[in-house]
Steps between C-alpha positions, in 0.01 A plus 500: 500500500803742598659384194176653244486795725863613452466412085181698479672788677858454256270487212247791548684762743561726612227639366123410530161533341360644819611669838366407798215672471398343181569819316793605282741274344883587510779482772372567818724524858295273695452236236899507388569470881269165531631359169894550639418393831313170358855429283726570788293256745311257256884404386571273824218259344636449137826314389843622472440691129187613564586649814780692330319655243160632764793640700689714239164594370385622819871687565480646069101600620573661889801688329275657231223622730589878424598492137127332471242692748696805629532868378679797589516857469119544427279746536336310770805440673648889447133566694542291798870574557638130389710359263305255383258214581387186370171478278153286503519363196792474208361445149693162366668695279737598727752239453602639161402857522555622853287819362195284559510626859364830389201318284150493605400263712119440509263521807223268496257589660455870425294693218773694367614516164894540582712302717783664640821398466675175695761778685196656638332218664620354824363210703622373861571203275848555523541425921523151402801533356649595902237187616644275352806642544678608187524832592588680743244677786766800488566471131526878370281417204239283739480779696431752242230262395368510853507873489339469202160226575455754828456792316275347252350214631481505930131606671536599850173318641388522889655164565822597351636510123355278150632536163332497152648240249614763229446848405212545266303153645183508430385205617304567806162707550427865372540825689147483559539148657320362254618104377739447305373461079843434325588789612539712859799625731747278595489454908738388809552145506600351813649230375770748394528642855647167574723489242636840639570342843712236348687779349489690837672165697767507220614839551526424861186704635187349664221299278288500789280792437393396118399192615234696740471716227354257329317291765317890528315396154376161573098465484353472846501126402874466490539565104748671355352694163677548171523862505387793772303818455735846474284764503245692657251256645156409305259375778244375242740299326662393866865605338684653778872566502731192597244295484361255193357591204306271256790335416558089542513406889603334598854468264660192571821661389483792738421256780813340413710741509363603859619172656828508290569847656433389845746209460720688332534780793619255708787436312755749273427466140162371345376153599458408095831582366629176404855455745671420122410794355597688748827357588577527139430873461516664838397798333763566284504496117682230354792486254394225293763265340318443159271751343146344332347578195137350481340468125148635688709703665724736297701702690697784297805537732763220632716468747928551427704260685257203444427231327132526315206237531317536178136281589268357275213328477606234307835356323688684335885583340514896618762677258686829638768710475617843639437897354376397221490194428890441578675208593186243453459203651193212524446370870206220529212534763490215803183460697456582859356171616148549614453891410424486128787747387776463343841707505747550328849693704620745343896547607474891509694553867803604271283776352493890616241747613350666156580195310208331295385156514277383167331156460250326322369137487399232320273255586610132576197365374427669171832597443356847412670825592270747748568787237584744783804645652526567858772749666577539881693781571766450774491722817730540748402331857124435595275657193288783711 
Protein backbone atom coordinates (compact mmCIF):
# COMPACT_ATOMS: atom_id res chain seq x y z
CA UNK A 1 0.00 0.00 0.00
CA UNK A 2 3.03 2.42 0.98
CA UNK A 3 4.62 1.26 -2.08
CA UNK A 4 1.38 2.79 -4.64
CA UNK A 5 1.24 5.74 -2.39
CA UNK A 6 4.87 6.87 -2.87
CA UNK A 7 4.53 5.99 -7.02
CA UNK A 8 1.34 7.97 -7.23
CA UNK A 9 3.06 10.85 -5.46
CA UNK A 10 6.64 10.39 -7.90
CA UNK A 11 4.34 10.26 -10.78
CA UNK A 12 1.81 13.17 -10.30
CA UNK A 13 3.65 15.79 -7.87
CA UNK A 14 4.26 18.05 -6.75
CA UNK A 15 1.53 19.44 -8.09
CA UNK A 16 -2.24 18.54 -7.79
CA UNK A 17 -5.63 18.87 -9.38
CA UNK A 18 -7.03 20.31 -6.19
CA UNK A 19 -5.92 22.00 -2.81
CA UNK A 20 -7.26 21.07 0.17
CA UNK A 21 -10.11 22.79 -0.12
CA UNK A 22 -11.13 21.22 -3.31
CA UNK A 23 -10.44 24.41 -5.15
CA UNK A 24 -7.51 25.46 -7.33
CA UNK A 25 -5.10 23.20 -8.89
CA UNK A 26 -1.27 24.07 -8.79
CA UNK A 27 1.52 23.89 -6.07
CA UNK A 28 0.24 24.56 -2.89
CA UNK A 29 2.48 24.80 0.69
CA UNK A 30 0.43 22.53 2.64
CA UNK A 31 -0.05 19.89 0.00
CA UNK A 32 3.94 19.96 -1.12
CA UNK A 33 4.63 19.66 2.69
CA UNK A 34 2.32 16.31 3.00
CA UNK A 35 3.63 14.90 -0.31
CA UNK A 36 7.57 15.40 1.08
CA UNK A 37 6.75 14.33 4.39
CA UNK A 38 4.88 11.03 2.97
CA UNK A 39 8.43 10.32 0.80
CA UNK A 40 10.69 11.02 3.68
CA UNK A 41 8.62 8.58 6.13
CA UNK A 42 6.73 6.15 3.69
CA UNK A 43 10.57 5.19 2.55
CA UNK A 44 11.28 2.92 5.79
CA UNK A 45 8.46 0.51 4.23
CA UNK A 46 9.82 0.00 0.60
CA UNK A 47 13.08 -1.86 -0.51
CA UNK A 48 16.51 -0.64 -0.79
CA UNK A 49 15.91 1.27 -4.50
CA UNK A 50 12.78 2.40 -3.86
CA UNK A 51 13.64 3.89 -0.72
CA UNK A 52 16.44 5.81 -2.42
CA UNK A 53 14.63 7.36 -4.99
CA UNK A 54 11.23 8.68 -2.35
CA UNK A 55 14.16 10.08 -0.35
CA UNK A 56 16.05 12.22 -2.96
CA UNK A 57 12.69 13.16 -4.26
CA UNK A 58 11.54 14.38 -1.07
CA UNK A 59 15.25 16.25 -0.42
CA UNK A 60 15.05 17.71 -4.73
CA UNK A 61 11.06 18.71 -3.53
CA UNK A 62 11.79 20.32 0.36
CA UNK A 63 14.80 22.20 -1.35
CA UNK A 64 12.55 23.77 -4.04
CA UNK A 65 9.78 24.99 -1.74
CA UNK A 66 10.67 28.77 -2.50
CA UNK A 67 11.65 28.69 -6.13
CA UNK A 68 7.92 27.01 -6.42
CA UNK A 69 5.34 28.93 -3.94
CA UNK A 70 7.30 31.98 -2.65
CA UNK A 71 7.62 35.66 -3.87
CA UNK A 72 9.41 38.63 -2.98
CA UNK A 73 9.57 42.20 -3.29
CA UNK A 74 5.76 42.64 -4.02
CA UNK A 75 3.55 45.10 -3.66
CA UNK A 76 1.91 43.20 -0.96
CA UNK A 77 4.96 42.60 0.77
CA UNK A 78 6.44 46.49 0.24
CA UNK A 79 2.77 47.15 2.18
CA UNK A 80 3.19 45.06 5.16
CA UNK A 81 6.89 45.80 5.73
CA UNK A 82 8.27 42.10 4.62
CA UNK A 83 10.37 40.69 2.25
CA UNK A 84 8.42 38.24 1.08
CA UNK A 85 6.00 35.38 1.89
CA UNK A 86 4.87 32.24 0.59
CA UNK A 87 1.58 32.02 -1.63
CA UNK A 88 -1.89 29.88 -1.60
CA UNK A 89 -1.70 28.51 -4.64
CA UNK A 90 1.22 28.25 -7.56
CA UNK A 91 -0.17 27.70 -11.07
CA UNK A 92 1.76 24.32 -12.41
CA UNK A 93 3.44 26.27 -14.62
CA UNK A 94 5.81 27.25 -12.35
CA UNK A 95 8.33 24.64 -12.82
CA UNK A 96 9.35 26.03 -16.21
CA UNK A 97 8.37 29.60 -15.99
CA UNK A 98 8.92 30.82 -12.46
CA UNK A 99 6.79 34.01 -13.84
CA UNK A 100 3.74 31.85 -13.25
CA UNK A 101 3.84 33.11 -9.66
CA UNK A 102 2.48 36.41 -10.77
CA UNK A 103 -0.51 34.59 -12.93
CA UNK A 104 -4.01 34.52 -11.88
CA UNK A 105 -5.01 32.15 -9.76
CA UNK A 106 -8.82 31.55 -9.67
CA UNK A 107 -11.19 31.76 -6.60
CA UNK A 108 -13.96 29.44 -6.64
CA UNK A 109 -16.39 30.33 -5.04
CA UNK A 110 -16.84 34.03 -5.79
CA UNK A 111 -18.90 35.96 -8.61
CA UNK A 112 -16.17 37.90 -9.94
CA UNK A 113 -15.03 38.06 -13.30
CA UNK A 114 -11.09 38.46 -12.48
CA UNK A 115 -8.97 36.48 -10.31
CA UNK A 116 -6.14 38.12 -8.91
CA UNK A 117 -2.93 37.10 -9.25
CA UNK A 118 -1.18 33.85 -7.30
CA UNK A 119 1.43 36.63 -5.45
CA UNK A 120 -1.61 38.19 -4.07
CA UNK A 121 -3.29 35.37 -2.43
CA UNK A 122 -2.09 33.91 0.81
CA UNK A 123 -3.46 31.01 2.84
CA UNK A 124 -2.24 29.74 6.45
CA UNK A 125 -1.53 26.77 4.20
CA UNK A 126 1.95 27.32 4.43
CA UNK A 127 2.36 26.57 8.64
CA UNK A 128 2.59 23.08 7.66
CA UNK A 129 5.60 23.41 6.22
CA UNK A 130 7.09 24.36 10.24
CA UNK A 131 4.46 21.23 11.40
CA UNK A 132 5.90 18.98 9.92
CA UNK A 133 8.96 20.40 10.36
CA UNK A 134 10.74 21.48 7.23
CA UNK A 135 10.98 24.80 8.15
CA UNK A 136 11.86 26.60 10.58
CA UNK A 137 9.30 28.37 13.44
CA UNK A 138 11.96 31.37 13.32
CA UNK A 139 12.62 31.08 9.63
CA UNK A 140 12.88 34.86 8.33
CA UNK A 141 10.69 34.03 5.37
CA UNK A 142 8.08 31.86 7.76
CA UNK A 143 7.88 34.65 9.72
CA UNK A 144 7.19 37.17 7.14
CA UNK A 145 4.49 34.79 6.09
CA UNK A 146 3.17 34.89 9.62
CA UNK A 147 3.24 38.62 9.51
CA UNK A 148 1.63 38.31 6.53
CA UNK A 149 -1.77 35.57 7.28
CA UNK A 150 -2.22 38.11 10.56
CA UNK A 151 -2.66 41.03 8.72
CA UNK A 152 -4.91 39.50 6.24
CA UNK A 153 -6.41 36.64 7.55
CA UNK A 154 -6.60 36.69 11.85
CA UNK A 155 -10.29 37.75 13.56
CA UNK A 156 -9.93 38.74 17.06
CA UNK A 157 -13.20 36.92 18.47
CA UNK A 158 -14.32 37.14 22.36
CA UNK A 159 -12.77 33.78 23.01
CA UNK A 160 -9.55 34.75 21.52
CA UNK A 161 -8.19 34.85 17.75
CA UNK A 162 -9.64 32.63 14.25
CA UNK A 163 -8.32 32.99 10.88
CA UNK A 164 -10.00 32.96 7.40
CA UNK A 165 -8.52 30.36 4.89
CA UNK A 166 -7.38 32.99 2.18
CA UNK A 167 -7.92 36.47 1.23
CA UNK A 168 -10.80 36.92 -1.11
CA UNK A 169 -12.77 33.45 0.34
CA UNK A 170 -15.94 33.53 -0.36
CA UNK A 171 -17.09 30.58 0.81
CA UNK A 172 -19.05 31.25 3.87
CA UNK A 173 -22.43 33.32 4.37
CA UNK A 174 -23.16 36.97 3.09
CA UNK A 175 -22.76 40.22 4.98
CA UNK A 176 -26.29 40.05 5.57
CA UNK A 177 -25.90 36.53 7.14
CA UNK A 178 -27.70 35.15 4.68
CA UNK A 179 -26.52 31.19 3.45
CA UNK A 180 -24.13 30.66 1.50
CA UNK A 181 -25.40 30.27 -2.71
CA UNK A 182 -21.97 29.61 -4.46
CA UNK A 183 -21.09 32.50 -3.34
CA UNK A 184 -20.70 34.62 0.25
CA UNK A 185 -17.71 35.87 2.56
CA UNK A 186 -15.24 33.65 3.51
CA UNK A 187 -15.35 33.19 7.59
CA UNK A 188 -12.97 32.07 10.68
CA UNK A 189 -12.45 28.52 10.74
CA UNK A 190 -11.45 27.03 13.87
CA UNK A 191 -9.96 24.33 12.62
CA UNK A 192 -7.26 26.81 11.56
CA UNK A 193 -6.98 28.23 15.11
CA UNK A 194 -5.51 24.90 15.85
CA UNK A 195 -3.28 24.79 13.27
CA UNK A 196 -1.92 28.19 14.66
CA UNK A 197 -1.22 26.61 18.09
CA UNK A 198 0.90 23.97 16.57
CA UNK A 199 2.77 26.76 15.06
CA UNK A 200 2.66 28.66 18.43
CA UNK A 201 4.38 25.31 20.40
CA UNK A 202 7.05 25.38 17.60
CA UNK A 203 8.19 28.77 18.11
CA UNK A 204 8.45 28.01 21.72
CA UNK A 205 5.31 30.05 23.07
CA UNK A 206 2.18 28.54 24.71
CA UNK A 207 -0.61 26.53 22.49
CA UNK A 208 -2.73 26.53 25.38
CA UNK A 209 -4.93 29.45 24.75
CA UNK A 210 -6.00 28.41 20.93
CA UNK A 211 -7.01 25.33 22.08
CA UNK A 212 -9.67 27.29 24.48
CA UNK A 213 -9.96 29.45 21.75
CA UNK A 214 -11.42 27.02 20.04
CA UNK A 215 -13.25 24.93 22.69
CA UNK A 216 -15.08 28.83 22.97
CA UNK A 217 -16.93 27.79 19.51
CA UNK A 218 -18.17 24.40 20.24
CA UNK A 219 -22.19 24.05 20.08
CA UNK A 220 -23.66 23.77 23.54
CA UNK A 221 -23.65 20.03 22.56
CA UNK A 222 -19.91 19.69 22.46
CA UNK A 223 -19.52 20.34 18.50
CA UNK A 224 -17.04 22.05 17.05
CA UNK A 225 -18.52 23.99 13.68
CA UNK A 226 -16.75 24.47 10.39
CA UNK A 227 -16.52 28.09 10.44
CA UNK A 228 -17.65 31.02 13.16
CA UNK A 229 -19.62 34.20 12.71
CA UNK A 230 -17.27 37.66 12.45
CA UNK A 231 -19.43 40.30 12.48
CA UNK A 232 -21.98 42.22 14.05
CA UNK A 233 -24.47 39.78 15.50
CA UNK A 234 -27.91 38.87 13.55
CA UNK A 235 -30.32 37.62 16.33
CA UNK A 236 -32.88 36.37 13.75
CA UNK A 237 -30.48 34.36 12.01
CA UNK A 238 -28.86 33.29 15.67
CA UNK A 239 -25.21 34.34 14.05
CA UNK A 240 -23.37 35.87 16.83
CA UNK A 241 -19.65 36.53 16.85
CA UNK A 242 -17.34 33.45 17.82
CA UNK A 243 -19.90 31.40 17.66
CA UNK A 244 -21.29 28.95 14.59
CA UNK A 245 -22.72 29.86 11.63
CA UNK A 246 -24.66 27.57 9.19
CA UNK A 247 -21.76 25.92 8.35
CA UNK A 248 -21.18 21.81 8.77
CA UNK A 249 -21.05 20.87 12.66
CA UNK A 250 -20.02 19.21 13.64
CA UNK A 251 -16.48 18.89 11.28
CA UNK A 252 -14.88 15.81 11.99
CA UNK A 253 -11.67 17.42 10.88
CA UNK A 254 -11.84 20.34 13.26
CA UNK A 255 -12.63 17.90 16.06
CA UNK A 256 -9.50 16.30 15.19
CA UNK A 257 -7.40 18.71 15.28
CA UNK A 258 -8.77 19.74 18.87
CA UNK A 259 -7.58 16.46 20.43
CA UNK A 260 -4.30 16.54 18.33
CA UNK A 261 -3.61 20.01 19.89
CA UNK A 262 -4.28 18.90 23.34
CA UNK A 263 -1.82 15.99 22.94
CA UNK A 264 0.38 17.87 21.26
CA UNK A 265 0.72 20.67 24.19
CA UNK A 266 1.91 18.22 26.27
CA UNK A 267 4.78 17.58 24.39
CA UNK A 268 7.33 20.07 22.12
CA UNK A 269 6.60 19.73 18.52
CA UNK A 270 3.22 18.44 16.97
CA UNK A 271 1.98 14.97 17.96
CA UNK A 272 1.56 14.05 13.91
CA UNK A 273 4.87 14.87 12.57
CA UNK A 274 6.16 11.63 11.61
CA UNK A 275 9.71 11.18 14.06
CA UNK A 276 11.42 10.38 10.28
CA UNK A 277 10.52 13.32 8.83
CA UNK A 278 11.49 15.20 11.31
CA UNK A 279 14.76 13.77 12.19
CA UNK A 280 15.53 14.04 8.58
CA UNK A 281 14.83 17.77 8.19
CA UNK A 282 14.99 19.41 11.57
CA UNK A 283 13.96 22.39 9.90
CA UNK A 284 16.59 23.05 7.74
CA UNK A 285 16.63 23.01 3.91
CA UNK A 286 18.45 20.31 2.45
CA UNK A 287 21.37 20.17 -0.01
CA UNK A 288 20.31 17.42 -2.08
CA UNK A 289 22.94 15.07 -3.68
CA UNK A 290 21.12 14.50 -7.09
CA UNK A 291 18.83 17.01 -8.66
CA UNK A 292 15.29 15.45 -10.34
CA UNK A 293 13.76 16.23 -13.39
CA UNK A 294 10.13 14.73 -13.58
CA UNK A 295 8.53 14.41 -17.33
CA UNK A 296 5.01 15.76 -15.45
CA UNK A 297 7.10 17.79 -13.80
CA UNK A 298 9.34 20.15 -15.83
CA UNK A 299 11.35 22.17 -13.93
CA UNK A 300 13.32 25.01 -15.96
CA UNK A 301 16.37 25.38 -13.64
CA UNK A 302 19.00 22.58 -12.32
CA UNK A 303 21.16 22.26 -9.85
CA UNK A 304 25.44 22.77 -10.58
CA UNK A 305 27.48 20.37 -8.73
CA UNK A 306 25.05 17.40 -9.29
CA UNK A 307 24.32 14.71 -11.02
CA UNK A 308 20.64 14.97 -12.87
CA UNK A 309 17.70 12.34 -12.56
CA UNK A 310 15.87 12.70 -15.78
CA UNK A 311 12.23 10.51 -14.89
CA UNK A 312 9.91 9.08 -17.14
CA UNK A 313 7.04 7.36 -17.37
CA UNK A 314 8.10 4.70 -19.30
CA UNK A 315 11.45 3.26 -21.07
CA UNK A 316 13.33 5.10 -22.72
CA UNK A 317 17.18 5.93 -24.32
CA UNK A 318 17.32 9.89 -23.14
CA UNK A 319 19.94 11.66 -25.56
CA UNK A 320 21.80 14.95 -24.18
CA UNK A 321 24.48 17.05 -24.43
CA UNK A 322 25.65 20.48 -23.04
CA UNK A 323 25.02 24.45 -24.50
CA UNK A 324 23.78 23.42 -27.29
CA UNK A 325 23.68 20.36 -28.01
CA UNK A 326 27.58 19.77 -27.23
CA UNK A 327 29.33 16.85 -26.30
CA UNK A 328 26.19 14.28 -26.77
CA UNK A 329 25.78 11.31 -25.26
CA UNK A 330 22.71 8.43 -25.02
CA UNK A 331 22.17 7.13 -21.32
CA UNK A 332 19.23 4.33 -21.03
CA UNK A 333 16.35 4.67 -18.40
CA UNK A 334 16.25 1.82 -15.37
CA UNK A 335 13.08 1.42 -13.40
CA UNK A 336 12.64 2.24 -9.81
CA UNK A 337 11.20 -1.05 -8.65
CA UNK A 338 7.68 -0.56 -7.51
CA UNK A 339 7.21 3.35 -8.41
CA UNK A 340 6.45 3.21 -12.13
CA UNK A 341 9.32 5.68 -13.26
CA UNK A 342 12.08 5.31 -14.83
CA UNK A 343 15.49 7.38 -14.78
CA UNK A 344 17.96 7.88 -16.50
CA UNK A 345 21.45 9.81 -14.46
CA UNK A 346 22.65 12.26 -16.03
CA UNK A 347 26.61 12.73 -14.96
CA UNK A 348 26.35 16.64 -14.87
CA UNK A 349 28.29 17.17 -11.20
CA UNK A 350 31.32 18.21 -13.49
CA UNK A 351 29.15 20.97 -14.97
CA UNK A 352 29.08 24.87 -13.81
CA UNK A 353 26.49 27.34 -12.68
CA UNK A 354 24.99 29.00 -16.12
CA UNK A 355 25.79 25.95 -18.02
CA UNK A 356 22.87 24.26 -20.07
CA UNK A 357 21.72 20.82 -19.93
CA UNK A 358 19.49 19.65 -23.26
CA UNK A 359 17.80 16.21 -23.66
CA UNK A 360 15.30 14.47 -25.44
CA UNK A 361 13.99 10.84 -25.57
CA UNK A 362 12.98 8.16 -27.37
CA UNK A 363 10.71 5.71 -26.51
CA UNK A 364 11.81 2.03 -25.75
CA UNK A 365 8.78 0.68 -27.01
CA UNK A 366 8.05 2.37 -30.30
CA UNK A 367 11.37 3.34 -30.87
CA UNK A 368 9.93 6.81 -31.75
CA UNK A 369 11.63 10.06 -30.83
CA UNK A 370 9.33 12.53 -28.35
CA UNK A 371 10.01 15.40 -30.98
CA UNK A 372 10.85 17.84 -28.15
CA UNK A 373 13.89 19.29 -26.63
CA UNK A 374 14.15 19.96 -23.05
CA UNK A 375 16.87 22.45 -21.39
CA UNK A 376 17.64 22.84 -17.58
CA UNK A 377 19.57 25.65 -16.87
CA UNK A 378 22.23 25.15 -14.13
CA UNK A 379 22.14 27.37 -10.96
CA UNK A 380 24.44 27.77 -8.48
CA UNK A 381 23.46 26.08 -4.91
CA UNK A 382 19.70 25.43 -3.96
CA UNK A 383 17.45 27.00 -7.03
CA UNK A 384 15.33 29.83 -4.92
Amino acid sequence: MVQRALGFIARTGPASDQDRWEEDAGVNPFTLAVCIAALAAGAAFVDAEAREFALALADDWNARIEDLTAVSGTALARRLGVAGYYVRTAPSAVFSDLQALHRRVPIKNRLQETAPPADEQVSTDALQLVRFGLRAADDPLVRDTVTVIDALLRVDMPAGPAWRRYNGDGYGEHQDGAPFDGSGCGRPWPLLTGERGHYELLAGRDPLPHLRAMAATASAGGMLPEQVWDDTPIPARNLYPGRPTGSAMPLAWAHAEFVKLALSCHGTRPCDCPASVWERYRGRRPTPRVALWLEHAPMSRGRAGVDTLVCLHEPALVHWGVDGWRDTADVLTRPVQGLGLHVAQLPTARLCAGQAVDFTWRRQASGAWIGVDQRLRLVAGIPG
